[in-house]
N, C-alpha and C positions, 0 to 999 in steps of 0.2 A: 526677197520673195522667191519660193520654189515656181518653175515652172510645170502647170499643170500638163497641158497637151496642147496640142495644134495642128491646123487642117493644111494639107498643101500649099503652100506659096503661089498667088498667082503672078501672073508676068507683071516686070516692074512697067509702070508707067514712064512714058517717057516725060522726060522733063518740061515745065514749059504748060502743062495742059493748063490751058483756058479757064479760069473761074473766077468766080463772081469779084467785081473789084471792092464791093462791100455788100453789107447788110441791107437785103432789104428796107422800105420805108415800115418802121414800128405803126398800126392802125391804133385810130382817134376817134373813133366815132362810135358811140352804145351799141351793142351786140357785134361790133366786128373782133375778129380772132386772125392771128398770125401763129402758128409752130411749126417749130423744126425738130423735124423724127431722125432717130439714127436708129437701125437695131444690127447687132452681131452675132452669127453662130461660129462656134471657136469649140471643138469636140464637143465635150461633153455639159458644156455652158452655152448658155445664150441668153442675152441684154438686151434693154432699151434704154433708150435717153431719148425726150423729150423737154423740149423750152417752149413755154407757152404765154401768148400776151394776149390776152383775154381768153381765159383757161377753159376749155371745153370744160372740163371736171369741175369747175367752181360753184358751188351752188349759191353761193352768194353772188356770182355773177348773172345767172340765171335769174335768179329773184328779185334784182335791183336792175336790171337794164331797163326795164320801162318808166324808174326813175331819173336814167339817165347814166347809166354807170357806167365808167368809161375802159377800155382793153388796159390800158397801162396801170388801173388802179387792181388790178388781179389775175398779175402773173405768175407763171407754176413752172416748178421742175419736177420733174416726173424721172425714174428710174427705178428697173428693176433687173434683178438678177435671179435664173433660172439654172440649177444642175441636175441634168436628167430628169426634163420636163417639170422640176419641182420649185418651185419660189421659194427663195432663200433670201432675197433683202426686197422691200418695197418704200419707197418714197413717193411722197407728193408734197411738197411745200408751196404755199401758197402767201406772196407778197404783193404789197401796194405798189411796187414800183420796179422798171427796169431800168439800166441807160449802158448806151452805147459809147464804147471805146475806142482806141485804134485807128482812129481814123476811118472810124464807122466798121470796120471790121469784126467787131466783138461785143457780144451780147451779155452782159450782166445780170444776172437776177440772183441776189441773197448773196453768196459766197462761190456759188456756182456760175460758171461763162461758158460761152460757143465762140469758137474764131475759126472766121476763115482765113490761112494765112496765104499771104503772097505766093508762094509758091502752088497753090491749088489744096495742099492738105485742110481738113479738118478735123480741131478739137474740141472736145465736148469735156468738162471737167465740172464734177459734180462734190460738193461738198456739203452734206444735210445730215438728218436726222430720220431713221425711220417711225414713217407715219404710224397711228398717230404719236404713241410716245415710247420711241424706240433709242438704238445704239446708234450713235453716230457710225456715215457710209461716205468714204473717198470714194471716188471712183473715176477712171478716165480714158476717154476712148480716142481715139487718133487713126484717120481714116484718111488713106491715099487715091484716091480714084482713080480707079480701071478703065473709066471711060471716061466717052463727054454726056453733059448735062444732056436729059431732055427739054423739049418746049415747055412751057407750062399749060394746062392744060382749063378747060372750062369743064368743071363736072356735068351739070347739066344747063341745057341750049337757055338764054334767058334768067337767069340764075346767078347772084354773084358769088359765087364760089367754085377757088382754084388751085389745083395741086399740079405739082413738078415733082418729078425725079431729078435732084439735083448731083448726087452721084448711088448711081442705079446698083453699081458694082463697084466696091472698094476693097484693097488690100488692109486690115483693120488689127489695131492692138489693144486690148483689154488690159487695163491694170485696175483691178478693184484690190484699192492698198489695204482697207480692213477687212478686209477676208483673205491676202497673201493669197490672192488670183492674178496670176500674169497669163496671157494665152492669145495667141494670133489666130485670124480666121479671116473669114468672108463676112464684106458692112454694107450697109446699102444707107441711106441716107433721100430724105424729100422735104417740101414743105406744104402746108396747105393754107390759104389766106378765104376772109371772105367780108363783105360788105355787112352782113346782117346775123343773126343770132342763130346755128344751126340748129334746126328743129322748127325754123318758122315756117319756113316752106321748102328745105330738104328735110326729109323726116331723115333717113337712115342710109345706110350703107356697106358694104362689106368689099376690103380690098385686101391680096396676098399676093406676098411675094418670091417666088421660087429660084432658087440657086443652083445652077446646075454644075457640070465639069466645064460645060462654055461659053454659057450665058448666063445672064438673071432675066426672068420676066416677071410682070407687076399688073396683075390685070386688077379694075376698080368694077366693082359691080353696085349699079344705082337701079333705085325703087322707081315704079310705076310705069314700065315699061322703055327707060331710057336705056339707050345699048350703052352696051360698057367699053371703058378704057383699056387700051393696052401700051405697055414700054417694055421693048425687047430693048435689051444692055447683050454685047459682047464684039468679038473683034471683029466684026462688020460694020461698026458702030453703035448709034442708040437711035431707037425710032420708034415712032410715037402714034398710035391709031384709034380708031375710036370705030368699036368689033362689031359685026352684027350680031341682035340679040341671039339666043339657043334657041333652035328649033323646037325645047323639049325643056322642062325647066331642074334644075338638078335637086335631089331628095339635101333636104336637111331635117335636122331633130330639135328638139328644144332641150334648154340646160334647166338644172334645177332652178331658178328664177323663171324659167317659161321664156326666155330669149329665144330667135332661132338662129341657130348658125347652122352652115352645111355639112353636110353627114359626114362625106367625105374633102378631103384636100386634093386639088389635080396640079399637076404639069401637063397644061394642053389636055389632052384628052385621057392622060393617063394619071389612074390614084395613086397618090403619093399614101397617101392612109387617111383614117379614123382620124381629126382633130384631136389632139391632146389640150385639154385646157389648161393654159397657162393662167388666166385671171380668168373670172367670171364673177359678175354681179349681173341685177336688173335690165342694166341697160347697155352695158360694153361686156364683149368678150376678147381676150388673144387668147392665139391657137396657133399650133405645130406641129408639122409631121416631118418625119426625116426617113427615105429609103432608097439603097442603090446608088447617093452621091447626089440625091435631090433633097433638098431643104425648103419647106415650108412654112413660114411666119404672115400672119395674118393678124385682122381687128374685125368685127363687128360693132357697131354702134347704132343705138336707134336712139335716137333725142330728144326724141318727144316722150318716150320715157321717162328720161332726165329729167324734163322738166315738172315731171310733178311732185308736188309737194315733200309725197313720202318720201321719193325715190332722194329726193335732195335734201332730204335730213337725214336719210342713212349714210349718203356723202360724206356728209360730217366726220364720219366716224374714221375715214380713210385718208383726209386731208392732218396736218400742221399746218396751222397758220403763222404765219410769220411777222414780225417787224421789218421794216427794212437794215439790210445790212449794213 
């Protein structure tokens, strides 16, 4: 593979960092969701990979949970790949079943897995099909952590659903083998779990995460008047708060679906820019800005969008469903 480009090298980690001694507990119960996000900017590229057990994107999980439909019977891997704000490979496959490896350390679904290994790294290795009926897409990310883990957090008081930054800031390696993309950057990595189906009673949410020259931060912004989340990552460590609301509320626009996302992208109090949209449909958007040595990647989601009818037959059209592998 040629090497494309690459972003500064951050300080190596020392050895030894603290992480998880396995995998989370996989959820069992109709409308609950477990995934794990990684994304990476690396010059002139930027990725995602997502492992999902009860797939937010499923609309088949959507429609049958009040039948009783359980998270491990529609799980999904998600990936994409962006060159100069453009999408260039999209995945989502969606299977009956996951299972756990390794001594619980390693996530299966289809051909694709997540390990955390002993030493604290993270890899994410995807092997699919682009949706819906596309070229076959390797791809693999390997992600050192810069820091230590945040707390996990409660998004809103009362509420069961929960997000961690599991490593906020990562030294990170992209090989996407069928596109002959090799490139190091900056990864950030989290996960978010929850007891019930979202969309029942969190409608929506928008969170981004900024990379600077000496920190990352990750602020979560939640509807109906809940203050938002913050995790500052860098060599002071990683700390975890929950912000007062804005005195003032910040301008956003609508995408052609009629979503809103916000107008602008910040670092604290300063714009980063105009949102570039990386994906846009109905009910999710990602978004990016990049200037001066700030990077911004973000999601929008409203779900209760999702759940209606149309919006989960157009679904359809962006998923592969899968057999098990």
């Amino acid at each position: 593979m040629r090497r494309l480009d690459s972003i500064s090298a951050l300080p190596v980690a020392p050895k030894g960092y603290q992480w998880l001694n396995a995998l989370p507990a996989l959820p069992d119960s109709p409308g609950a969701y477990r995934w794990f996000y990684a994304d990476v900017t690396a010059g002139e590229y930027s990725a995602v990979f997502i492992f999902m057990v009860g797939s937010l994107f499923s609309p088949r999980y959507s429609a049958r949970v009040k039948r009783g439909a359980l998270p491990l019977e529609h799980c999904a891997v998600n990936f994409a790949l962006y060159h100069r704000g453009v999408s260039r490979r999209w995945v989502l496959s969606e299977y009956p079943q996951a299972s756990v490896l390794r001594q619980g350390r390693e996530l299966r679904i289809g051909r694709s897995r997540l390990e955390y290994a002993p030493d604290g790294t993270v890899r994410m290795e995807v092997d699919e099909r682009c949706a819906p009926l596309g070229k076959a897409v390797r791809a693999r990310l390997v992600l050192e952590p810069q820091v230590p883990a945040a707390e996990e957090l409660q998004l809103v008081p009362g509420l069961p659903h929960f997000w961690r930054a599991l490593a906020p800031r990562a030294k990170a390696r992209l090989d996407v083998l069928s596109e002959d993309v090799s490139v190091e950057g900056i990864g950030y990595h989290d996960g978010n779990h929850g007891a019930e189906l979202l969309g029942a009673r969190l409608p929506r949410w928008h969170w981004a995460r900024v990379h600077g020259p000496e920190e990352t931060v990750v602020d979560y912004h939640l509807p109906d008047g809940v203050a938002p989340l913050r995790v500052t990552a860098g060599v002071l460590g990683t700390k975890s708060e929950r912000r007062p609301l804005l005195s003032e509320a910040r301008p956003t626009s609508l995408t052609g679906w009629g979503l809103r996302v916000p107008a602008q992208l910040y670092s604290g109090n300063t714009v980063v820019g105009t949102p570039r949209l990386l994906e846009s449909s109905p009910f999710y958007a990602r978004v990016e800005a990049r200037r001066d040595g700030l990077d911004v990647m973000g999601e929008v989601a409203d779900f209760r969008r999702f759940h209606s009818p149309f919006i989960r037959w157009m679904a359809h059209f962006r998923t592969r469903v899968e057999r098990a592998a």
